[in-house]
C-alpha positions as CSV (number, residue, x, y, z in Angstrom):
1,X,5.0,-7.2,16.4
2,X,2.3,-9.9,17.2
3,X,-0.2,-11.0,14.6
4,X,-3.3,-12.8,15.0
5,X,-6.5,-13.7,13.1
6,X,-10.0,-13.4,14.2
7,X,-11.9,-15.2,14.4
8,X,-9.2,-18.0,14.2
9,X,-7.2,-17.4,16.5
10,X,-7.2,-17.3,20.5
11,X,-7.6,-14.0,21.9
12,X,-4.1,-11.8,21.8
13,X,-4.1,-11.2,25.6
14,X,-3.1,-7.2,25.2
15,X,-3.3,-5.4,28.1
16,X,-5.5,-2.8,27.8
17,X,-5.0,-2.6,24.0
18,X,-5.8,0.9,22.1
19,X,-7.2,0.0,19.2
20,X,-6.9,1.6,15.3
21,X,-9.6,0.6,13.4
22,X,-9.8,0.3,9.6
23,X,-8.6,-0.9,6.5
24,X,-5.7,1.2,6.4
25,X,-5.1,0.5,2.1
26,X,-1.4,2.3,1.7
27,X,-1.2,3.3,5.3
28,X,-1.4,7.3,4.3
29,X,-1.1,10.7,6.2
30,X,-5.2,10.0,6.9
31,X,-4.0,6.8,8.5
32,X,-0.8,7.8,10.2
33,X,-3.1,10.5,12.2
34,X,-4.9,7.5,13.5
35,X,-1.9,5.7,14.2
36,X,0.1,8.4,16.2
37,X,-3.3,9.3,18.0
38,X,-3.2,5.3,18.9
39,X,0.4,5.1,20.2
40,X,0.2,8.3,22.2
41,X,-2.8,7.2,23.9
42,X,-2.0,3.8,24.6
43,X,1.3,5.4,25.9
44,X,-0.8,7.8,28.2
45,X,-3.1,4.9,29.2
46,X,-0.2,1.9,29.4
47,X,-1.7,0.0,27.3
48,X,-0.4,-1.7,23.8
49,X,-0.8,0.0,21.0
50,X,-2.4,-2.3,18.0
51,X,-4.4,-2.2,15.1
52,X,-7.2,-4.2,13.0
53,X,-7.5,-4.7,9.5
54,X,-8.8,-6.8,7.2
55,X,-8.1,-9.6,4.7
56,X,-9.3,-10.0,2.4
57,X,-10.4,-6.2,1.2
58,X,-14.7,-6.3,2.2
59,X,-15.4,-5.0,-1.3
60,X,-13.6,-8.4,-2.3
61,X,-16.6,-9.9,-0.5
62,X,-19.9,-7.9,-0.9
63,X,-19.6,-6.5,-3.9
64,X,-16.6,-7.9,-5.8
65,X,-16.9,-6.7,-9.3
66,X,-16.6,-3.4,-7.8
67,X,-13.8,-3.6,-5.6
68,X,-10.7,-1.6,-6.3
69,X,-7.4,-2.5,-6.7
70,X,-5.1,-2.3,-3.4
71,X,-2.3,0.3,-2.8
72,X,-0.7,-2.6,-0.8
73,X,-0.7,-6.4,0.0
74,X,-1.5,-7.4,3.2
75,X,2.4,-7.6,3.5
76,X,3.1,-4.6,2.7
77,X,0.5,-3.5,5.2
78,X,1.9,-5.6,8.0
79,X,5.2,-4.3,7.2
80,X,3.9,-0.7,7.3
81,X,2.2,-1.6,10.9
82,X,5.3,-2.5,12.9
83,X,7.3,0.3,11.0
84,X,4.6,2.9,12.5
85,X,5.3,1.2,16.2
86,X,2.2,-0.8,16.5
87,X,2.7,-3.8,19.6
88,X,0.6,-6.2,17.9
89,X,-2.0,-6.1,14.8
90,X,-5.3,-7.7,14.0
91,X,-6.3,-9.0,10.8
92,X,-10.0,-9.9,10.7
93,X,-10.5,-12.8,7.8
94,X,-13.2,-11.1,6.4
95,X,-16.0,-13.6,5.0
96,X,-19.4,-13.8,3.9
97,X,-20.6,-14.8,6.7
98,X,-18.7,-12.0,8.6
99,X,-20.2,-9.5,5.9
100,X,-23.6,-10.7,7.3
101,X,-22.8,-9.5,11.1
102,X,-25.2,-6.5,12.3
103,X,-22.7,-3.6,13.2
104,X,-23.2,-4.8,17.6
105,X,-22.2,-8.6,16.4
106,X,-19.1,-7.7,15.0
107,X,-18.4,-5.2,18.1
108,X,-18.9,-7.4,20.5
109,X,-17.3,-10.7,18.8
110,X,-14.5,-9.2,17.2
111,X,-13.6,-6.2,19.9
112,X,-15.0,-7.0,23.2
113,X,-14.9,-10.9,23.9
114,X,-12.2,-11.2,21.1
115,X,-10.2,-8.4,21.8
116,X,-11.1,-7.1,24.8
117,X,-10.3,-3.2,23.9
118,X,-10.0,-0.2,26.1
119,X,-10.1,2.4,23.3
120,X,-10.7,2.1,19.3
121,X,-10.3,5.1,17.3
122,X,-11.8,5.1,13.5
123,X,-11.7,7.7,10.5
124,X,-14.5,10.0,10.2
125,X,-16.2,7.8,7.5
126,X,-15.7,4.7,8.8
127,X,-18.8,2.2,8.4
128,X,-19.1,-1.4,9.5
129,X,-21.4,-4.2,10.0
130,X,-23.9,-6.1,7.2
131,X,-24.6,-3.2,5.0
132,X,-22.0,-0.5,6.0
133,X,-24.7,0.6,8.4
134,X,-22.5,1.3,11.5
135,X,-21.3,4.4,11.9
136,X,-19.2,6.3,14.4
137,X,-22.0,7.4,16.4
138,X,-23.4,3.9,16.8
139,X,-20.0,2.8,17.5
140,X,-19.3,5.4,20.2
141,X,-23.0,4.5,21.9
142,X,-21.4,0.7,21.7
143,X,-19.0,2.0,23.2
144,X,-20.6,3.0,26.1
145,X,-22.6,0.0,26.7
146,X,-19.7,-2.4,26.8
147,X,-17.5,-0.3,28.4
148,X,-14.5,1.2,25.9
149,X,-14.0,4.1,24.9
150,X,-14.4,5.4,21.3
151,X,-13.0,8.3,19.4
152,X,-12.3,9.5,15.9
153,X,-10.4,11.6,13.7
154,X,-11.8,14.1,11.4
155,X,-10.0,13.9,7.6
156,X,-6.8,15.0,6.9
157,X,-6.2,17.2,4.0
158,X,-2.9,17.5,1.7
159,X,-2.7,21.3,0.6
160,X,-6.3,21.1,-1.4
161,X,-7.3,17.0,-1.1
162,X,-8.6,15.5,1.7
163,X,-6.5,12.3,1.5
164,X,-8.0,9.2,0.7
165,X,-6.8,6.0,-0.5
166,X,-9.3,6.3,-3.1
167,X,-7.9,9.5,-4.2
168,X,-4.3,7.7,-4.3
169,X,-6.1,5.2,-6.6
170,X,-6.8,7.4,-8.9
171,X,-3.3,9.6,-8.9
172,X,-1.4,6.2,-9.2
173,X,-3.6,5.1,-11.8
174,X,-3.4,8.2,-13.3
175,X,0.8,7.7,-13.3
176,X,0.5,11.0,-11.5
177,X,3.1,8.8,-8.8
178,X,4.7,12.2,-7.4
179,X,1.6,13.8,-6.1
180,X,0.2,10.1,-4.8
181,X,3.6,10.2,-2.6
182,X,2.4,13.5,-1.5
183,X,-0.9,12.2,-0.6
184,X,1.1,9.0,0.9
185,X,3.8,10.7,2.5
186,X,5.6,7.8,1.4
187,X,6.3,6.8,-2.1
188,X,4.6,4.8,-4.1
189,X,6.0,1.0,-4.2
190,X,5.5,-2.6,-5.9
191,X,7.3,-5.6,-4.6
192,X,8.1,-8.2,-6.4
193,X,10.2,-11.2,-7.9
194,X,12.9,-10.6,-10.7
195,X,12.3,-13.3,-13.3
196,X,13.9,-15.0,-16.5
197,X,13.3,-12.1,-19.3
198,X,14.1,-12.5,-23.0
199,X,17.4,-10.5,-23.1
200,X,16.3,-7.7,-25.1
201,X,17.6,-5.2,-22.8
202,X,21.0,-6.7,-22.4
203,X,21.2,-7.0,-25.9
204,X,21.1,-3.0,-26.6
205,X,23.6,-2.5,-23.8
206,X,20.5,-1.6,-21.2
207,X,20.1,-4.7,-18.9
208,X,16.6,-4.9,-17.1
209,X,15.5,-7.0,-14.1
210,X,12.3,-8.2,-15.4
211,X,9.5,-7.6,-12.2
212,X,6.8,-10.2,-11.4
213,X,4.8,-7.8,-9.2
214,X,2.9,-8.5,-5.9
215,X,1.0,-6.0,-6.1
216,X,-2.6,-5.4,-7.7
217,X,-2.0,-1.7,-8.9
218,X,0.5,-0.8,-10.8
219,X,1.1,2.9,-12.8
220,X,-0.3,2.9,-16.1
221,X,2.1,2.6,-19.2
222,X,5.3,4.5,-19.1
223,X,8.9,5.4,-18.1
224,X,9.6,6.0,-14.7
225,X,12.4,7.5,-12.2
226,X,12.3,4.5,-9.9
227,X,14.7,3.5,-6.8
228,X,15.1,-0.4,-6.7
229,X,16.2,-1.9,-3.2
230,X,17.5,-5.2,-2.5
231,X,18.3,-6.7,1.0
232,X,18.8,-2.6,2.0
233,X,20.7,-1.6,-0.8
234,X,18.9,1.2,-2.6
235,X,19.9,1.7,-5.8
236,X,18.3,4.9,-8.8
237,X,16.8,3.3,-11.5
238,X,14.4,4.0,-14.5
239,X,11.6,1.4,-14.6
240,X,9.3,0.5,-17.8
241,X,5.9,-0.1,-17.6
242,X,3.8,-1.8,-20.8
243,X,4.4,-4.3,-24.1
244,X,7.7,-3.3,-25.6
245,X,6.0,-1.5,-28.5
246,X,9.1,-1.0,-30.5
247,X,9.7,-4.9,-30.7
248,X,6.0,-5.8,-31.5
249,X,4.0,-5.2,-28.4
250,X,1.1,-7.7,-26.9
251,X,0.8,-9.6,-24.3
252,X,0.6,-8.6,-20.4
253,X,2.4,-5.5,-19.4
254,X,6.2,-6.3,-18.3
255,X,7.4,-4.4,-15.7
256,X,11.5,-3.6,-16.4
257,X,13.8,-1.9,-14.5
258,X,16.9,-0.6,-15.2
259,X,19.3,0.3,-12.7
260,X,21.9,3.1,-13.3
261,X,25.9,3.0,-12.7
262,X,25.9,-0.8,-11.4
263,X,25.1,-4.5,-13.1
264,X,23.8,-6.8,-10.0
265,X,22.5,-10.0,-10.7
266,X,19.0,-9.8,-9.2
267,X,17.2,-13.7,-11.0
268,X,15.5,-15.2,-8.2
269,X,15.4,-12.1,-5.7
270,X,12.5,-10.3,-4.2
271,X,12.8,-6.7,-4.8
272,X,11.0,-3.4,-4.2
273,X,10.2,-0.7,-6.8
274,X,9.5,2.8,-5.2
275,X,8.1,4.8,-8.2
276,X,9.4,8.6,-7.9
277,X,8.3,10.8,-11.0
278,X,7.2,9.8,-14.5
279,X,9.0,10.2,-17.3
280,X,7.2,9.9,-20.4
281,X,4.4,7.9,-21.8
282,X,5.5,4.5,-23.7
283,X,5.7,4.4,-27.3
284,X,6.8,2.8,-30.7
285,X,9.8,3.7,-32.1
286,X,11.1,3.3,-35.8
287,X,14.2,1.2,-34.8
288,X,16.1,-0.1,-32.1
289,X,18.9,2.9,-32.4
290,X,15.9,5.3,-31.9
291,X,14.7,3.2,-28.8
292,X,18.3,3.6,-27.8
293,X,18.6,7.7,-27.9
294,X,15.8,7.6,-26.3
295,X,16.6,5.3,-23.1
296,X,19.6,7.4,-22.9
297,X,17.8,10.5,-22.9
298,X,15.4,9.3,-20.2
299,X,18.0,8.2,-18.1
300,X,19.8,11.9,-18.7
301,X,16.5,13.2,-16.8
302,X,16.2,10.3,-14.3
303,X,19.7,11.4,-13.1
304,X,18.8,15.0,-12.9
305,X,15.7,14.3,-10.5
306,X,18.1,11.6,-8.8
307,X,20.7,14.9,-8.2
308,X,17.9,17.5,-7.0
309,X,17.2,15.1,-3.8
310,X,20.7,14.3,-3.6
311,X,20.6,10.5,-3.9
């Protein structure tokens, strides 16, 4: 898959490129829609499927002590991209000055002389330009005048939700991680590095790779049926979230995961954390064999949801 930066970067050069539009924050079944809308018609048209984003977030820019917390780095995102089929992607460096573009400026800089589209197709609530004040139907008369066509797609909605990734925000902030995967249709995942941890774990017979995590959002405090992988080994584990309570608490959160029937030495590696189902909230416990009944007990239940989908 081909990456390039506007404004940065020279034009890609895609031939007649059909174009997904958005910021595309956890890549969801709202998103996907978009996606396989994209890839069918650029298919249809022969043309190259690709997609634009943006980096950093806008709110990051126009209003940042609003601006939520991503589902995803820009990584992750990529990553997501070319695992959905997109031929190439576009990552706008978003910028105050970019910010400050009337919704035509940034259509015809960014998608006609820049990209040189045939087709873009956008959520239902999509807004761009200085203000948010572009919508879809300004971006379909655009459309006409400079010759591409311009479509959307009305919401999708999960059994009673119309999915959002603001809605995901919430459920994974929430620690309700089962019913953001829903929303997803993926689940929920942090990436990040295993670092130097001060042996607790290993000391009460539970070894943890201690997580330095990418990621800006991360489930609340907690136990967690969790799946580690490493370099494409998946492997169940149960992953805690929060201060060690039991041992004194404070600090940062630590994020600790334990995985189940297997020691791997994991210092120095760059693993992922894909958050199934929580477990329990964390809490204090009157002494470390306490802490330890407990552990086992939560890993008693992890194994049970790790049997129902037949790990």
């Amino acid at each position: 898959m081909d990456i390039f930066h506007f404004p940065d970067d020279p034009r890609p050069g895609w031939h007649q490129p059909v174009l997904a539009l958005g910021n595309f924050d956890g890549l969801h079944r709202g998103h996907m829609k978009i996606i396989d809308r994209v890839r069918r018609r650029a298919g249809e048209r022969g043309g190259a499927p690709v997609a634009m984003t943006f980096d950093p977030h806008p709110p990051r820019i126009v209003r940042p002590d609003k601006a939520p917390p991503l589902l995803m780095t820009t990584a992750q995102r990529l990553e997501a991209f070319a695992r959905a089929g997109m031929q190439g992607v576009a990552v706008v460096r978003f910028s105050a000055e970019i910010s400050r573009w009337e919704p035509e400026e940034f259509v015809r800089l960014a998608l006609v002389e820049w990209a040189h589209i045939a087709e873009v197709w956008v959520g239902a609530n999509f807004l761009f330009g200085h203000d948010r004040s572009g919508n879809f139907s300004l971006l379909r008369t655009l459309g006409a005048r400079y010759g591409f066509r311009a479509e959307k797609i009305d919401p999708v909605r999960y059994k009673d939700f119309v999915v959002s990734s603001t809605r995901i925000r919430r459920l994974v902030s929430e620690g309700r991680v089962d019913e953001a995967g829903a929303l997803l249709g993926h689940h929920y995942f942090i990436d990040g590095t295993v670092v130097e941890g001060d042996g607790r774990g290993r000391a009460i017979g539970v070894p943890t790779a201690n997580i330095r995590p990418d990621n800006e959002l991360l489930p609340p405090r907690g136990v967690y049926a969790t799946l580690a992988t490493d370099d494409g080994a998946t492997m169940p584990s149960v992953t805690n979230i929060g201060v060690r309570p039991t041992f004194g608490g404070g600090g940062q959160d630590v994020v600790e995961t334990h995985l189940l029937d297997l020691e791997r030495d994991l210092y120095g590696r760059h693993v992922r954390v894909v958050f199934l189902q929580r477990i329990r909230d964390e809490r204090p416990f009157p002494d470390v064999d306490a802490l330890k009944e407990q552990i086992a007990a939560d890993i008693r239940q992890a194994r049970r949801l790790f049997d129902r989908i037949s790990l």
